[in-house]
C-alpha positions in Angstrom: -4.3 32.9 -26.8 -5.2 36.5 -27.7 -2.2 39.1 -27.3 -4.0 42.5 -27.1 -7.6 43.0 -25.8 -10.0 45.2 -27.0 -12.5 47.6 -25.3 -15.9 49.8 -27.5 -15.4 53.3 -28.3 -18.3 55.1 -26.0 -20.4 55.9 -28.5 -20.5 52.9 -30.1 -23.8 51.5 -30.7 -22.6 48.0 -33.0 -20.2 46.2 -34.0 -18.8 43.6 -36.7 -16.2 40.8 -36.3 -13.9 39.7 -39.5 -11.5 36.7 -38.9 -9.1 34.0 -40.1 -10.1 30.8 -41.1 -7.7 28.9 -37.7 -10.0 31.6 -35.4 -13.5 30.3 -34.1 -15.5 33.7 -32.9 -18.6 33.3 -31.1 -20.8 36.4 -29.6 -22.8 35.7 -26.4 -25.3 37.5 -25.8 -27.9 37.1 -22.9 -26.9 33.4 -23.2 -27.8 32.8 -26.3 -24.3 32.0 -28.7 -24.1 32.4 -32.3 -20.8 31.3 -34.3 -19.3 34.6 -36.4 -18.7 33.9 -40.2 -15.4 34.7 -41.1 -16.7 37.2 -44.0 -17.9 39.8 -41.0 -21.1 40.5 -43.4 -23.5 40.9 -40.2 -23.3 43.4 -37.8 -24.5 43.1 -33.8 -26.3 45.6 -31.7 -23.5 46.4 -28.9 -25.7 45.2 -25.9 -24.9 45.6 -22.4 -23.3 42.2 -21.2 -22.0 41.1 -25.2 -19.0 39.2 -25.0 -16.9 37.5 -27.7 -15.3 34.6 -27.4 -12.6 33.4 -29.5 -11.0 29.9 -29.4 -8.6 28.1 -32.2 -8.9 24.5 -33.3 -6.1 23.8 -34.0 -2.3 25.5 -33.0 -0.4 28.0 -35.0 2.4 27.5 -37.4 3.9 30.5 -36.8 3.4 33.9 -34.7 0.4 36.0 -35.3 -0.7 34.0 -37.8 -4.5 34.4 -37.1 -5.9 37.6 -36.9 -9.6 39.0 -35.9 -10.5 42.8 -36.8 -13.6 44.2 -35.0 -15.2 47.6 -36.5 -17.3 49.8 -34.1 -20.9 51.5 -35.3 -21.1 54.2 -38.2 -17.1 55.9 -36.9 -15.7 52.4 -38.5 -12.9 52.1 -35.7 -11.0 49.1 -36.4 -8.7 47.1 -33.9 -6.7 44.4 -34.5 -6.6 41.4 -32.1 -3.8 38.9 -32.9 -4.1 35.4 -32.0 -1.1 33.0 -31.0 -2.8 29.4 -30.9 -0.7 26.6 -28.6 -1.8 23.3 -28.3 -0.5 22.0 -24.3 -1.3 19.1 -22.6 0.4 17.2 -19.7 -0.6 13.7 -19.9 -0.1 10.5 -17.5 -1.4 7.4 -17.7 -5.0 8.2 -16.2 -6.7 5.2 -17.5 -4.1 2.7 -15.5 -3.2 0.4 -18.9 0.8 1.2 -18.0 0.8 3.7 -21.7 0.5 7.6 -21.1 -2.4 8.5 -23.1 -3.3 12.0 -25.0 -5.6 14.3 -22.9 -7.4 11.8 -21.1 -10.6 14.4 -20.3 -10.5 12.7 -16.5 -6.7 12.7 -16.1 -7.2 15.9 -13.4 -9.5 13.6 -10.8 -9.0 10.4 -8.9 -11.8 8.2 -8.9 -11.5 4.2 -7.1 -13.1 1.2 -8.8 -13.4 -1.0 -11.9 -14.4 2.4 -13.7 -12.4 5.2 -11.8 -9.5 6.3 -13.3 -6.2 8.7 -11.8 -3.0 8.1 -12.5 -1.1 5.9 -9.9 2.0 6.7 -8.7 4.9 4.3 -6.6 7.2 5.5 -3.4 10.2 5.0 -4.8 11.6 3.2 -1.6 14.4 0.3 -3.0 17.9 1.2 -3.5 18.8 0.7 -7.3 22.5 1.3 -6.7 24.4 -0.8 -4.3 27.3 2.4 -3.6 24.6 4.8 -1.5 23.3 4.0 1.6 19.8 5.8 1.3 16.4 4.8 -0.6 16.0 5.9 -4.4 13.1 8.6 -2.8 15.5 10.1 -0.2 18.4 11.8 -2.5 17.7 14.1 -6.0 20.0 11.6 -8.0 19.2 9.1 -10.4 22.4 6.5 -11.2 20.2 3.9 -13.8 17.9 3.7 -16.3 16.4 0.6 -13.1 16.0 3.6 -11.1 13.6 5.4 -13.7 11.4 2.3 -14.2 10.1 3.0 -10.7 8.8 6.1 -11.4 5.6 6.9 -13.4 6.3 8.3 -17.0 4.2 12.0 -17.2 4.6 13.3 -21.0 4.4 17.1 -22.0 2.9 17.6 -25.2 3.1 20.7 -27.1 1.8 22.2 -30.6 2.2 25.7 -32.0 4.3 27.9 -33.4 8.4 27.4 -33.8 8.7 29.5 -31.0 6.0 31.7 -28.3 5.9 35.6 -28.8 8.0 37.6 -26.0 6.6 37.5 -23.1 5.4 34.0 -22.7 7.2 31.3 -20.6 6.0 27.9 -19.9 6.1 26.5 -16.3 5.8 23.0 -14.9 4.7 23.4 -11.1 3.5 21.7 -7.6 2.0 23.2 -4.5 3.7 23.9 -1.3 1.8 20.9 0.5 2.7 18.4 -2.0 7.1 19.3 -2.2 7.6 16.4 0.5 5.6 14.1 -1.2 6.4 13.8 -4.8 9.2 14.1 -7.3 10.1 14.7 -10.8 13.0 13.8 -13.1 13.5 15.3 -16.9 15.6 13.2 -18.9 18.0 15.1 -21.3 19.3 13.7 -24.1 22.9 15.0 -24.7 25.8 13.5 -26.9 27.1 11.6 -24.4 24.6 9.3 -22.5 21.3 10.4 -20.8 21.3 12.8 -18.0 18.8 12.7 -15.2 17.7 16.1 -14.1 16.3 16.6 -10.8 13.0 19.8 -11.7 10.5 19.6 -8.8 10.7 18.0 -5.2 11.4 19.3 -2.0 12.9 23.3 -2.4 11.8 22.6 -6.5 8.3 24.2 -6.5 8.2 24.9 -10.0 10.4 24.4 -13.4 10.6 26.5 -16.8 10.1 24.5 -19.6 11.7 25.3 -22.5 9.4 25.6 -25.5 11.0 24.0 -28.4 8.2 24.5 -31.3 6.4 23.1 -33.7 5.3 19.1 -32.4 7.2 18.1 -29.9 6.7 15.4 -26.8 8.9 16.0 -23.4 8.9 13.1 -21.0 9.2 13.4 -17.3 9.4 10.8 -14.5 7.8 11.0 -11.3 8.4 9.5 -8.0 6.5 8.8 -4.4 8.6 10.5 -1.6 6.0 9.3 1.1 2.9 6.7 1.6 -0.1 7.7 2.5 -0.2 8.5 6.5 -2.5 10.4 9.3 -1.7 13.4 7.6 -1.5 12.8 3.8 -4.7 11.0 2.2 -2.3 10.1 -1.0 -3.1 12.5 -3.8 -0.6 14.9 -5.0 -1.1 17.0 -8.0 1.4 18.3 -11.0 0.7 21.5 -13.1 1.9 23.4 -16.2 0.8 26.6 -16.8 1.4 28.9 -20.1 2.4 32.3 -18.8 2.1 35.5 -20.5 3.3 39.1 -20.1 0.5 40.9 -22.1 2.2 44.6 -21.5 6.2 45.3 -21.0 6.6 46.2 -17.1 3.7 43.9 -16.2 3.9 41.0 -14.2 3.4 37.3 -16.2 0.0 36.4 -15.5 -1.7 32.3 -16.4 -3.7 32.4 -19.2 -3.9 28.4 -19.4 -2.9 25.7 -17.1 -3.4 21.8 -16.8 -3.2 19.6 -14.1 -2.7 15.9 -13.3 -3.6 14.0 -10.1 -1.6 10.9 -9.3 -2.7 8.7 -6.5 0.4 7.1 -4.5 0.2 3.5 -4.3 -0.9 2.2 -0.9 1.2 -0.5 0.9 -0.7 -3.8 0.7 -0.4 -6.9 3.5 -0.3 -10.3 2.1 -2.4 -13.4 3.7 -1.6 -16.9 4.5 -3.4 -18.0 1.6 -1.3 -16.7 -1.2 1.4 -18.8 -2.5 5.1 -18.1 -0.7 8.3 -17.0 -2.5 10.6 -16.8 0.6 10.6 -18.3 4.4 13.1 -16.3 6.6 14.4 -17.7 9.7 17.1 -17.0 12.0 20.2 -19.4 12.9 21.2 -19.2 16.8 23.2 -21.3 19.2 20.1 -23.5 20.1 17.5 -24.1 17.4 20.1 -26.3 14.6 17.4 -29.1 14.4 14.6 -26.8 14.3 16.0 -25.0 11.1 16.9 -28.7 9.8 12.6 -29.0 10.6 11.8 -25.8 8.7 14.3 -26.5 5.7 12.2 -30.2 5.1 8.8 -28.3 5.3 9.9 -25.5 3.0 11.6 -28.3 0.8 8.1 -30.1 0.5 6.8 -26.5 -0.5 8.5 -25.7 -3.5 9.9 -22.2 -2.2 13.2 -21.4 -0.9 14.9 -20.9 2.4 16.8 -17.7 4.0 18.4 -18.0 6.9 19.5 -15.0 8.7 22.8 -15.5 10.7 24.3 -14.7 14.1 26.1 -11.8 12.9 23.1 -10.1 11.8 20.7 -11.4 14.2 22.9 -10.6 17.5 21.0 -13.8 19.3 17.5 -12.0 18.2 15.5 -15.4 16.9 11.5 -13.9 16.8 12.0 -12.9 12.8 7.8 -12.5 12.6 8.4 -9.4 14.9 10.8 -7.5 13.2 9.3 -7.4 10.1 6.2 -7.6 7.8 5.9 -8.5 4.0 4.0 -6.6 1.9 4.4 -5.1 -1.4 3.6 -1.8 -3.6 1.9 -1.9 -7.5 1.0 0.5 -10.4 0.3 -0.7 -13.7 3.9 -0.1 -14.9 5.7 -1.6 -11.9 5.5 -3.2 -8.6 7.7 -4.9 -6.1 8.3 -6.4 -2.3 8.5 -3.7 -0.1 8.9 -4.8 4.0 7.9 -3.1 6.9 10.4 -2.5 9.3 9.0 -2.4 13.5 9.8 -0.3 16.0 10.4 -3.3 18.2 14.1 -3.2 17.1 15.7 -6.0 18.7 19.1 -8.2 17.6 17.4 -8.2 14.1 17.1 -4.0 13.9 19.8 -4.2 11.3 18.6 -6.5 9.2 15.8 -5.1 6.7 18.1 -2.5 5.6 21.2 -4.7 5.0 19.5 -7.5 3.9 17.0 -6.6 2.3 16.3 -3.7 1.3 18.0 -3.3 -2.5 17.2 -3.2 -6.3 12.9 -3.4 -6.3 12.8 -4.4 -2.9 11.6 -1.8 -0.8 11.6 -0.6 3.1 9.2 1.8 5.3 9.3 2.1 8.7 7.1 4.4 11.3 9.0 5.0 14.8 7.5 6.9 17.5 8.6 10.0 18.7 7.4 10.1 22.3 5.0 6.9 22.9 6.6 3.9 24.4 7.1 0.9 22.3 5.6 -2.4 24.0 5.5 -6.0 22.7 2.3 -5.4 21.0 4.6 -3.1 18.7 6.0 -6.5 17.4 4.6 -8.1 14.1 3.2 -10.8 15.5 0.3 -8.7 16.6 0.1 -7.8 13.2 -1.7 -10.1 10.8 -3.9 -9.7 7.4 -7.2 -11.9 6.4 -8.0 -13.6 3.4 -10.0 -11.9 0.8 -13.9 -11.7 2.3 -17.2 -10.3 2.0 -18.9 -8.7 4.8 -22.7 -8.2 4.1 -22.1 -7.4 0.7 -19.3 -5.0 1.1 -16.4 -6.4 -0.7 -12.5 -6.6 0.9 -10.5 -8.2 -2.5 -7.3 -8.0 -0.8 -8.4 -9.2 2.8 -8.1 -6.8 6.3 -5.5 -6.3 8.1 -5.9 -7.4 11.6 -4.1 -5.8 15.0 -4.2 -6.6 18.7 -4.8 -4.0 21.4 -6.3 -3.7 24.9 -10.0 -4.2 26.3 -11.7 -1.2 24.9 -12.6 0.0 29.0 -9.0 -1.1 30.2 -5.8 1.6 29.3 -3.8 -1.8 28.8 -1.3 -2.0 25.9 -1.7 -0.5 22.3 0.0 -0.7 19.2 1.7 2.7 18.8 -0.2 5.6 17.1 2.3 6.1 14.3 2.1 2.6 13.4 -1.8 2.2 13.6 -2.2 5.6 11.4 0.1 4.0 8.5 -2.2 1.0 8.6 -5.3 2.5 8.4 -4.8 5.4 5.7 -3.6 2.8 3.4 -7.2 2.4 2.9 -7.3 -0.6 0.8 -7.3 -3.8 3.8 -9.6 -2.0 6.5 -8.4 -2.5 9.7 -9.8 -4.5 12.8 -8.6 -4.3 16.1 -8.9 -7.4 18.5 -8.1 -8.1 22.0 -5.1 -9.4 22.5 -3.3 -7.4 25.4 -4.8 -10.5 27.8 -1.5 -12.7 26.5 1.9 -11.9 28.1 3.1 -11.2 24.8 -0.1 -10.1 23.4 -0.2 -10.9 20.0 -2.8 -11.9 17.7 -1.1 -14.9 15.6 -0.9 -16.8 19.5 -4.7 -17.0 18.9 -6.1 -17.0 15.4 -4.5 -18.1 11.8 -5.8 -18.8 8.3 -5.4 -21.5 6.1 -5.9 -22.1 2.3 -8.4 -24.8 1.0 -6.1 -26.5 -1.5 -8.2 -26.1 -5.2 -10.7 -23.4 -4.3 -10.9 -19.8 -3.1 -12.2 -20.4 -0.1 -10.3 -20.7 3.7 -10.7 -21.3 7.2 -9.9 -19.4 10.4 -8.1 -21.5 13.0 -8.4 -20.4 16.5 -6.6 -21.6 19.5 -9.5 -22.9 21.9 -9.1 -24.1 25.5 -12.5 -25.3 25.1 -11.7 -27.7 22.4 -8.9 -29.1 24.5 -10.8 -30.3 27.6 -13.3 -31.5 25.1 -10.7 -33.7 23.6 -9.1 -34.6 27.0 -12.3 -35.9 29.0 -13.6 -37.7 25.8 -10.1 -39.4 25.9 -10.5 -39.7 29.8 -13.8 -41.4 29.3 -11.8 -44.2 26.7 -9.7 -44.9 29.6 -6.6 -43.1 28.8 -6.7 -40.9 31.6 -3.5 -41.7 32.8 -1.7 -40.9 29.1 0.9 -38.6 29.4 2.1 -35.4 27.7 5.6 -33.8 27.0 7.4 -37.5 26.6 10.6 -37.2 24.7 10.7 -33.1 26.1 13.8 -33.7 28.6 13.3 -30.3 30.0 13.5 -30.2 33.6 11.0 -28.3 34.6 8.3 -31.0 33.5 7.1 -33.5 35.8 5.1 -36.2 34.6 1.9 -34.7 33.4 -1.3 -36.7 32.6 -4.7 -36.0 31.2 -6.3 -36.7 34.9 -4.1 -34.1 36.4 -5.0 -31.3 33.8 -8.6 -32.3 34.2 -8.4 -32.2 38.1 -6.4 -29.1 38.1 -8.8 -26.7 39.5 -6.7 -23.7 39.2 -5.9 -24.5 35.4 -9.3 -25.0 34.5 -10.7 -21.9 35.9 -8.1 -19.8 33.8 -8.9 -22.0 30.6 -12.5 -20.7 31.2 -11.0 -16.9 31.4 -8.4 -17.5 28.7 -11.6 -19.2 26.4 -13.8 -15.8 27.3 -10.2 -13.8 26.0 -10.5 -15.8 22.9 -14.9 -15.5 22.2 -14.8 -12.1 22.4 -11.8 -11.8 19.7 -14.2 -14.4 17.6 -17.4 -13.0 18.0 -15.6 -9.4 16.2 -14.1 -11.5 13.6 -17.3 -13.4 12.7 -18.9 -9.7 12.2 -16.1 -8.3 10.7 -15.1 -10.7 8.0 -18.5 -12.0 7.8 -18.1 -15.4 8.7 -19.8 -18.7 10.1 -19.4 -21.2 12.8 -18.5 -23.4 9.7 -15.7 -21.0 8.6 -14.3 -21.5 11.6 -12.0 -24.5 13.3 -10.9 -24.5 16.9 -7.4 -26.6 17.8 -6.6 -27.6 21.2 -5.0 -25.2 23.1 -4.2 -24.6 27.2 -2.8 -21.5 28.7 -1.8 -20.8 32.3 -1.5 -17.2 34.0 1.4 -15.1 35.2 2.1 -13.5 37.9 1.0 -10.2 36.1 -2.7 -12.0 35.1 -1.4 -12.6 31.5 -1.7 -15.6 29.7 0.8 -17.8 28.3 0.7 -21.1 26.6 0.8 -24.1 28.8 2.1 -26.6 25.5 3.1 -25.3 22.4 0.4 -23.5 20.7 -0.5 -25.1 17.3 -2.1 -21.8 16.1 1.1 -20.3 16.3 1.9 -22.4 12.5 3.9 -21.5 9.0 0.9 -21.9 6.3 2.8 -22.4 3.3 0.6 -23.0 0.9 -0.8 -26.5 1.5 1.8 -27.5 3.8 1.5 -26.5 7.3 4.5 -26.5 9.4 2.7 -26.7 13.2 4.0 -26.4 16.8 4.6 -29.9 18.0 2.5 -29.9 21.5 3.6 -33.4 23.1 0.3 -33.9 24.2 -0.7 -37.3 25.8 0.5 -40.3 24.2 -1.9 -42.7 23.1 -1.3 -46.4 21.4 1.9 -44.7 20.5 0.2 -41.4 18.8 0.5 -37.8 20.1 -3.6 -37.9 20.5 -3.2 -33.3 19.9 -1.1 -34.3 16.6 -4.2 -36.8 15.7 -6.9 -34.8 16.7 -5.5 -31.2 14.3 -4.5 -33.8 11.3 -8.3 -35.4 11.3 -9.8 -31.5 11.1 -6.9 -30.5 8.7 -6.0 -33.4 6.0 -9.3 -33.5 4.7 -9.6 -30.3 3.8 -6.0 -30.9 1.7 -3.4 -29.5 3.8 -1.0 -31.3 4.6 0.6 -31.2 8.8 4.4 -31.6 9.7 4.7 -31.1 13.5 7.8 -28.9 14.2 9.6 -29.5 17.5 10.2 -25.7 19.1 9.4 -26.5 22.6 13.0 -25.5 24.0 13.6 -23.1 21.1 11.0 -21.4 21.0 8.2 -22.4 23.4 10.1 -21.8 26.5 10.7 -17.8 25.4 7.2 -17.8 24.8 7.1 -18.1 20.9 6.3 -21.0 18.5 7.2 -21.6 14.8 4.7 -18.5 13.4 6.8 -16.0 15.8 10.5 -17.8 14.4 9.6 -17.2 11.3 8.5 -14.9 8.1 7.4 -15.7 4.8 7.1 -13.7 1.8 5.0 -14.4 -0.3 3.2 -13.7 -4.5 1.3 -10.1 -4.3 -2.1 -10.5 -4.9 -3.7 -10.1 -8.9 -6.1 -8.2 -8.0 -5.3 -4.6 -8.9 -5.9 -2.7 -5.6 -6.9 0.6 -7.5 -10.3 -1.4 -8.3 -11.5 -1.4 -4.7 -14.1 0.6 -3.2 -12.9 1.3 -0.2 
């Protein structure tokens, strides 16, 4: 940095430069450069447009340790030009192998894929101390070393003298647009313990750094205050600036500043197909020997079992629509982090209280003024397997929601909701057609299951078409008089055979309607996910209508199932008996078993079924993150 500048005497008609050895002069002239000697020997005509430059290799020991004198034509006017070289760089982990690295040359841009690099940077949305109600990201305090570990380590690095000439101040910095989106901590090493210091974030727009001289290395940590949203594409940026008062009474002006960009970490979904950790399910006053069901399944599974009791469930049983599980990673830290609905029903307490805790996070979106409707629920919200659609890779799958017939101004998922999804970037959103249903949710229509061994899956979809298929080939055997729902001792069933669902006029013109519901959803998910007929396997489903034209399922629906890996816990149907076999049950285990999965049938029919819900909607799983670094896709 140069403390005085220098401007030619009138008539001067040359010049000549002398310097110090730590001082690199070059003179410019139309263009053309030409490095000075230190000696000053040659002389240079003093050409309209000359400029000198002068930079330093290396920093200074001490103040005004390098000097350059310039001498003007035949008068020999000298001036002296005294040079104060500091060596600053703020440095992040810009190459995304979890170690800061020194002046990465890319660390100011944020660039997706195997190649890009940009830092990456977390919301730090758990709650590390058990004594304060609110999320890490929502107070200015930091209680544990656990709490730090969230946040991305940025290092300041300095060179240069012992200590910067009057004048100059050294400031660490974020805009205006970025103070509700990012934080950062400065750990202080004094006697007793470390202490946490709160320096930018919210009111903090900038920090004063205090220059200690000589080599020194001054760690921050920075935090995520918000995810990506309608309104915020992720990036925030962090500056330092050197400052300098060049003249007493004149304001402090930059004379060199460098800047980092840190991406926050996008909120990822996690498919059927990735091994669970955790089913969830809730205990109320009717459903004891449908948890004793789940409990045997999950046993087979190898994962555990949470059940969620009355007195945080207040008689609210539908844990799939209270809640997603997804999770958060950079490459120094990741963890759960669940999505909380605006549905908030019985269960509205539990995320928070139950979850929500040391690297396990929580986000919600609530509307302001749009009304919340059953498509709001998280059953309508569902993520597909990795796939490939005409060459355009999705690693981590798409995220898949349910809304009204494109013409119709039928129900929606809620704006706020839909926005979060989509700027998460990194599992594309599709929306389906799912506001046909009286609940309207996608998982009462499609699912995905692993193929045991190999990368690959299937898409299960609930097909009326399927079911008279399988009903008038069993008619044709002679079973037409088999009947469905024995051992069901609800009251409402009378005795139901295959002849009188294939005789049911009524029935079979709104399978036909319910079946067109269902093509259309499958003709956008073959596009979308870029899939084939032989990707796809339909089970036996029937649905009658309401009174409001909505559909509802007419047995349970075996779509509606808990993939837990190779074990499939499905909705029992009591379809029609036959030679003492549930011929549904027999038909789903022929298309499913020898693919490797493995079928328990799950009585929920008074449960669940009656309230319009199956196993899928009683339950939640959460499950292993995906390997795949998200940061590598091109979105």
């Amino acid at each position: 940095t140069s403390q005085r500048s220098t401007s030619a005497p009138a008539d001067a008609v040359s010049f000549s430069v002398k310097h110090t050895d730590g001082v690199r002069v070059e003179v410019v002239t139309n263009d053309q450069t030409e490095v000075i000697p230190a000696n000053g020997a040659k002389r240079w005509p003093l050409d309209k447009g000359t400029t000198l430059r002068l930079s330093m290799s290396k920093a200074s020991t001490e103040v005004n340790d390098n000097k350059v004198k310039e001498g003007w034509g035949q008068r020999r006017v000298s001036w002296a030009v005294l040079g104060n070289g500091a060596c600053i760089s703020l440095d992040v982990d810009a190459d995304r192998d979890g170690v800061v690295e020194k002046n990465n040359p890319r660390k100011a841009t944020w660039t997706w894929g195997p190649d890009g690099q940009g830092a990456i940077l977390l919301v730090n949305c758990d709650k590390d101390n058990p004594l304060i109600s609110m999320l890490d990201c929502e107070d200015e305090r930091v209680f544990s070393k656990e709490d730090l570990l969230d946040m991305a380590p940025m290092v300041l690095r300095t060179e240069g003298p012992q200590r910067l000439p009057p004048g100059y101040e050294m400031v660490l910095y974020i805009p205006v647009s970025d103070s509700d989106k990012v934080g950062v901590f400065y750990v202080q090493n004094p006697f007793f313990g470390h202490r946490y210091i709160h320096v930018l974030g919210r009111r903090k727009l900038y920090h004063s750094v205090k220059y200690t001289g000589g080599s020194a290395e001054l760690e921050f940590f920075v935090e995520g205050l918000r995810f990506p949203d309608e309104s915020f594409n992720g990036l925030v940026s962090i500056s330092v600036s050197l400052l300098a008062s060049l003249t007493e009474g004149i304001p402090q002006a930059p004379i060199f500043t460098d800047t980092v960009i840190f991406r926050v970490a996008p909120w990822i979904m996690t498919p059927n197909t990735l091994p669970p950790v955790n089913v969830f399910v809730c205990s109320v006053k009717d459903n004891y020997l449908f948890l004793k069901e789940v409990k045997n399944l999950v046993s087979k599974a190898s994962c555990d079992m949470k059940v969620c009791f009355g007195y945080m469930n207040r008689g609210d049983r539908w844990m799939q629509d209270e809640i997603e599980f997804g999770y958060i990673h950079a490459p120094h830290k990741g963890f759960p982090v669940v999505l909380d609905s605006p549905r908030d029903g019985g269960l509205k307490e539990f995320p928070i209280k139950e979850l929500l805790g040391p690297d396990f996070g929580y986000v919600t979106r609530e509307p302001l003024f749009e009304v919340v409707t059953s498509l709001d629920s998280f059953g309508n919200l569902e993520v597909s397997p990795p796939v490939t659609v005409n060459g355009k890779e999705y690693p981590l799958g798409r995220i898949l929601i349910g809304s009204s017939f494109p013409t119709s101004a039928g129900r929606r998922m809620t704006k706020v909701v839909r926005d979060f999804l989509y700027a998460q970037r990194v599992q594309a959103p599709i929306e389906l057609y799912s506001d046909w249903l009286t609940v309207g949710h996608v998982d009462e229509f499609v699912t995905f299951v692993p193929i045991p061994g190999k990368k690959q899956f299937r898409m299960l979809m609930a097909s009326t078409s399927a079911c008279y298929k399988l009903f008038q080939e069993k008619q044709r055997e002679g079973h037409g008089e088999a009947t469905m729902f024995k051992g069901y001792s609800g009251t409402d069933t009378k005795r139901v055979t295959i002849n009188k669902v294939l005789s049911n006029e009524v029935m079979m013109e709104e399978s036909h309607y319910v079946q067109r519901c269902i093509d259309w959803n499958r003709d956008i998910l073959k596009k979308e996910l870029g899939l084939k007929e032989k990707d796809i396997i339909d089970l036996p489903a029937l649905f009658k209508i309401d009174r409001n034209g909505k559909a509802m399922a007419y047995f349970p629906n075996m779509v509606n199932m808990i993939v837990l890996s190779r074990d499939l816990g499905v909705p029992k149907p009591f379809g029609p008996i036959i030679e003492g076999e549930c011929c549904l049950e027999e038909h789903v285990r022929s298309l499913l078993e020898p693919l490797g999965l493995r079928c328990s049938f799950i009585d929920d029919i008074s449960s669940y079924h009656k309230m319009l819900g199956e196993v899928h909607c009683g339950t939640n799983v959460h499950r292993q993150p995906f390997s795949y670094k998200w940061w590598n896709v091109i979105p």
